[in-house]
Chimera marker file (.cmm) of the C-alpha trace (Angstrom):
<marker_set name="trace">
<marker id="1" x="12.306" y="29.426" z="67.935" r="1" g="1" b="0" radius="0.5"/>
<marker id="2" x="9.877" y="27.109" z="65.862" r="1" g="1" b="0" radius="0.5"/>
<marker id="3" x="11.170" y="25.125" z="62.516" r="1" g="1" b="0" radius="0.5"/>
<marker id="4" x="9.832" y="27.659" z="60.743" r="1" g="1" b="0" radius="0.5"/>
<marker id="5" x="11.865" y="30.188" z="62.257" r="1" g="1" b="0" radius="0.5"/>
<marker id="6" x="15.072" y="28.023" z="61.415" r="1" g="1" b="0" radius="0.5"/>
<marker id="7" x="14.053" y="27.822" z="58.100" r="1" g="1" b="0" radius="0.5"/>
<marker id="8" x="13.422" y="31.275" z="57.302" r="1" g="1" b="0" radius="0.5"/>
<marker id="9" x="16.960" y="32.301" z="59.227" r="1" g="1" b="0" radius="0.5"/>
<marker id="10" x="18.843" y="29.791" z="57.376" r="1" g="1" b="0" radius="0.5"/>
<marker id="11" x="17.557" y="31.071" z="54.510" r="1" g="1" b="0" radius="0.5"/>
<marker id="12" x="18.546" y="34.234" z="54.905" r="1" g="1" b="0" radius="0.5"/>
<marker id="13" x="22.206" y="33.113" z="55.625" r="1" g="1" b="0" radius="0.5"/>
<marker id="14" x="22.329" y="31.325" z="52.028" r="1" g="1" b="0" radius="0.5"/>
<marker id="15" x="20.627" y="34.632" z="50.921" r="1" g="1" b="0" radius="0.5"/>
<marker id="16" x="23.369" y="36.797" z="52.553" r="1" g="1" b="0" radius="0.5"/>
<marker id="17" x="26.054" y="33.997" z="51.366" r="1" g="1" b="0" radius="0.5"/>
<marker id="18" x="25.372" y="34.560" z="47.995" r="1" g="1" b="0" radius="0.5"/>
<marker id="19" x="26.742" y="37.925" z="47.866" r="1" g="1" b="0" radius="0.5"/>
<marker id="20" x="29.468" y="38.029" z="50.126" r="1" g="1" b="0" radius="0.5"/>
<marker id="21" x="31.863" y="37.811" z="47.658" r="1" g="1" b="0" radius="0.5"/>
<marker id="22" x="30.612" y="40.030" z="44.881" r="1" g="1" b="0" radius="0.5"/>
<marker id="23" x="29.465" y="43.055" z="47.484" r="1" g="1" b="0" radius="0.5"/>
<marker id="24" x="31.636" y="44.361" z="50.090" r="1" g="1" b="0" radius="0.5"/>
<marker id="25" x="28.510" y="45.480" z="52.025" r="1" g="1" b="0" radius="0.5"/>
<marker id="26" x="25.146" y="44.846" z="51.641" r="1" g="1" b="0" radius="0.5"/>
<marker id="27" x="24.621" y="48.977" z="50.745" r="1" g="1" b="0" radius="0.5"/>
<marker id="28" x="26.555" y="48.333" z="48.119" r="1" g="1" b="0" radius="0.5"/>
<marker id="29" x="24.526" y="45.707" z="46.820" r="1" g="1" b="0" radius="0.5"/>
<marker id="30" x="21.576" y="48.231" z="47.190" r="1" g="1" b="0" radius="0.5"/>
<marker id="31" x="23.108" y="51.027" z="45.117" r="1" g="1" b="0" radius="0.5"/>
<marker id="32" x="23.650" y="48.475" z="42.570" r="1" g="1" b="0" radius="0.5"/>
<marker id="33" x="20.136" y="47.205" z="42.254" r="1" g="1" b="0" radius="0.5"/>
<marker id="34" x="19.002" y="51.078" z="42.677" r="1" g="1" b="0" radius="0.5"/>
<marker id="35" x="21.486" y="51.183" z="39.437" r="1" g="1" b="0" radius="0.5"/>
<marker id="36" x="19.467" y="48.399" z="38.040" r="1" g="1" b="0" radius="0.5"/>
<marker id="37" x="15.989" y="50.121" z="38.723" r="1" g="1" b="0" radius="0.5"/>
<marker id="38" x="17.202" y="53.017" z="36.852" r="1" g="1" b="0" radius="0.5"/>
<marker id="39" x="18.346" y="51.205" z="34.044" r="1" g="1" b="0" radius="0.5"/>
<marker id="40" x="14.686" y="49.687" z="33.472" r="1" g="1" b="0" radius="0.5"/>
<marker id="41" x="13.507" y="53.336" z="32.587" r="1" g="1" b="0" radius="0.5"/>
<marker id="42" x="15.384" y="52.945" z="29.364" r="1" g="1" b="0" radius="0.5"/>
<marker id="43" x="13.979" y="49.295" z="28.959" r="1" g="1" b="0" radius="0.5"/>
<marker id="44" x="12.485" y="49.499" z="24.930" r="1" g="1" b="0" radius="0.5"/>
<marker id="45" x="8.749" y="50.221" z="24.862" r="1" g="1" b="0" radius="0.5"/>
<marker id="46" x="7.787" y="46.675" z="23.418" r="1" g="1" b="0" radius="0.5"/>
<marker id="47" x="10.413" y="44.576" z="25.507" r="1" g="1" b="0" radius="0.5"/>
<marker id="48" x="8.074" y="43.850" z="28.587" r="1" g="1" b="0" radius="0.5"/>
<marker id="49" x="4.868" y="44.831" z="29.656" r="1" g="1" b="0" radius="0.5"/>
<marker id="50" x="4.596" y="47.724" z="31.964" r="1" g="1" b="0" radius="0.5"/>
<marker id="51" x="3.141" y="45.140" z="34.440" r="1" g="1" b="0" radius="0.5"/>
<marker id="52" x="5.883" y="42.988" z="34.565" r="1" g="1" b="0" radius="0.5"/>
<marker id="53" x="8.444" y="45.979" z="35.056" r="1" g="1" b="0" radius="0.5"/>
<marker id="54" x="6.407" y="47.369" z="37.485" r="1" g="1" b="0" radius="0.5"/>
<marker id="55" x="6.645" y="43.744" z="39.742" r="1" g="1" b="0" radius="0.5"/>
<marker id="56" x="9.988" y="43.834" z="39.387" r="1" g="1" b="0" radius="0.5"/>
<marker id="57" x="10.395" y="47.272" z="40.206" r="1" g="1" b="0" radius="0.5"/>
<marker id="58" x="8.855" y="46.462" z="43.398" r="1" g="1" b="0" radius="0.5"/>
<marker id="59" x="10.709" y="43.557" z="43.985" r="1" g="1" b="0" radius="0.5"/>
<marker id="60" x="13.976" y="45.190" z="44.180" r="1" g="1" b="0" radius="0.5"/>
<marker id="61" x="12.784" y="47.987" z="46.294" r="1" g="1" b="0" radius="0.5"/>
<marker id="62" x="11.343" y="45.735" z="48.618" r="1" g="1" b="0" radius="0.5"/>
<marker id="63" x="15.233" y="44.025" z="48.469" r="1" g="1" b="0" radius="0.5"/>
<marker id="64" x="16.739" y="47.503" z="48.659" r="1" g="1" b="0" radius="0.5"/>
<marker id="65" x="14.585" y="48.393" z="51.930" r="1" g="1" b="0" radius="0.5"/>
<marker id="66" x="15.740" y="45.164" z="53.800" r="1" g="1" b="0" radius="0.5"/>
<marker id="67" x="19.343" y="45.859" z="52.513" r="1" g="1" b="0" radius="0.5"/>
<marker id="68" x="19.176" y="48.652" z="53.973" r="1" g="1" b="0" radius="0.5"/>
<marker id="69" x="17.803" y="48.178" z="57.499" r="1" g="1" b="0" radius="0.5"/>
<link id1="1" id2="2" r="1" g="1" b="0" radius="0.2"/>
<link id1="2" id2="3" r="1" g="1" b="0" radius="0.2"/>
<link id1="3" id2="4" r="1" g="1" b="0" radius="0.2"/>
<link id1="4" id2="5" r="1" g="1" b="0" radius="0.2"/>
<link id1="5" id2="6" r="1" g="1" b="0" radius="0.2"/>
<link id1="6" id2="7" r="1" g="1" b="0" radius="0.2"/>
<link id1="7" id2="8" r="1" g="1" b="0" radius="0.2"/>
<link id1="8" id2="9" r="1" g="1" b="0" radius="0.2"/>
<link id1="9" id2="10" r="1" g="1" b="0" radius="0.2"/>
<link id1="10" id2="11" r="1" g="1" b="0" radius="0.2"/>
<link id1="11" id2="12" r="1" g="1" b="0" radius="0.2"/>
<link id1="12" id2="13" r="1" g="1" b="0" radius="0.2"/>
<link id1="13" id2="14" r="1" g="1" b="0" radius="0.2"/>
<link id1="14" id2="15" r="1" g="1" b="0" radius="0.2"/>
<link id1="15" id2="16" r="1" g="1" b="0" radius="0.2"/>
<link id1="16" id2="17" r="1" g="1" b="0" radius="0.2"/>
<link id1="17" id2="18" r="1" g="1" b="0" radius="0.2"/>
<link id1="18" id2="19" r="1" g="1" b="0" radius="0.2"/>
<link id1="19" id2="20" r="1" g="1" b="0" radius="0.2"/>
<link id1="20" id2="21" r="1" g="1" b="0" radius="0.2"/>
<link id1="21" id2="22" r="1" g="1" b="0" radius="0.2"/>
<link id1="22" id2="23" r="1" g="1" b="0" radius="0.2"/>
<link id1="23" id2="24" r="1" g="1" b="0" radius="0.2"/>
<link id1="24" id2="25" r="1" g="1" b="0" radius="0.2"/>
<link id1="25" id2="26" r="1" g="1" b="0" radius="0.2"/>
<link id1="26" id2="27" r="1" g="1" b="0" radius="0.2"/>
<link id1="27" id2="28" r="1" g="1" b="0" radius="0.2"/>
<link id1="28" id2="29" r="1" g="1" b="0" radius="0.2"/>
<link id1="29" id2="30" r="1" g="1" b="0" radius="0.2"/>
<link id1="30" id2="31" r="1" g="1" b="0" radius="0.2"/>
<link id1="31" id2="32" r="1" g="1" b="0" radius="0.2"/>
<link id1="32" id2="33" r="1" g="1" b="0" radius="0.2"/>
<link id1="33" id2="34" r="1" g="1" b="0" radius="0.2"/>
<link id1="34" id2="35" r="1" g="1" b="0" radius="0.2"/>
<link id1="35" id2="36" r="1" g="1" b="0" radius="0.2"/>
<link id1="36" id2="37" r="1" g="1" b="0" radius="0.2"/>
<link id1="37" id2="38" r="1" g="1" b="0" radius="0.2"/>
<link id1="38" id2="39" r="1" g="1" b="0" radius="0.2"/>
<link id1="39" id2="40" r="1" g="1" b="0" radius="0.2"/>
<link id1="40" id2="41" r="1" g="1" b="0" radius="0.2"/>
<link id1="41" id2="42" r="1" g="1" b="0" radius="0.2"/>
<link id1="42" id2="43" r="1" g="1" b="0" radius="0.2"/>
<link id1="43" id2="44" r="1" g="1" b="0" radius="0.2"/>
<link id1="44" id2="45" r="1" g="1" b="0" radius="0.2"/>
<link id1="45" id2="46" r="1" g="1" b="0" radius="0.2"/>
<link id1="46" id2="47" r="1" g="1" b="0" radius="0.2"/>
<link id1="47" id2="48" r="1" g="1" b="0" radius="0.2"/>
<link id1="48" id2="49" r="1" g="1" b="0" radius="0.2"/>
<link id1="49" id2="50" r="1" g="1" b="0" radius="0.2"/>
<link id1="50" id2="51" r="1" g="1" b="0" radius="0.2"/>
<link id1="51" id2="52" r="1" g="1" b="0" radius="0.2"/>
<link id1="52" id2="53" r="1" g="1" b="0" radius="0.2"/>
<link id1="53" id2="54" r="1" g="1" b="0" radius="0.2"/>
<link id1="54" id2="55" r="1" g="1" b="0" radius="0.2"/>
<link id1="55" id2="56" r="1" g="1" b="0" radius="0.2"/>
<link id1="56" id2="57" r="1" g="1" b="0" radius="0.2"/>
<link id1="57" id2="58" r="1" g="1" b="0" radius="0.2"/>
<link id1="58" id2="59" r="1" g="1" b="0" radius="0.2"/>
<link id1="59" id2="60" r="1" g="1" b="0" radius="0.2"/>
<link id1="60" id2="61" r="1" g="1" b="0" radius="0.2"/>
<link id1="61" id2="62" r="1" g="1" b="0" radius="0.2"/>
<link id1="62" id2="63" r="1" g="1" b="0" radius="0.2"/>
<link id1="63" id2="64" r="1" g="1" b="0" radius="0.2"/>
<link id1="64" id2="65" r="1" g="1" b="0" radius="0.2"/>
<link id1="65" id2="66" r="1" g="1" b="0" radius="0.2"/>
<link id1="66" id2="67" r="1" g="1" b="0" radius="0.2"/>
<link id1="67" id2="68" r="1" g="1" b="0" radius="0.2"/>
<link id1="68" id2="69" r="1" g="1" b="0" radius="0.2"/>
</marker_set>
């Protein structure tokens, strides 16, 4: 394991850490940010650009997919 390796596994522990408390598993924590995607479809027209929904869209997906490995 390289340095880099540590880093990236330590930083998934603080990731993990984060939400132990709030989540009792970390499905849980995806069906809430699945909750959260929905939500953004009744974001008002003029609040954010359909770009910057769209990358955070993504973003939780992406979250949602490792969440749910």
């Amino acid at each position: 394991m390289t340095m880099e390796d540590a880093a990236k596994n330590t930083t998934v522990i603080v990731f993990s850490e984060l939400f132990e408390d709030a989540y009792a598993s970390p499905d849980e924590l995806a069906n809430v940010l699945d909750m959260g995607i929905e939500m953004l479809f009744y974001v008002e027209e003029c609040s954010f650009s359909k770009e910057d929904i769209r990358n955070v869209v993504t973003a939780l997906r992406k979250v949602i997919l490792e969440l749910r490995k």
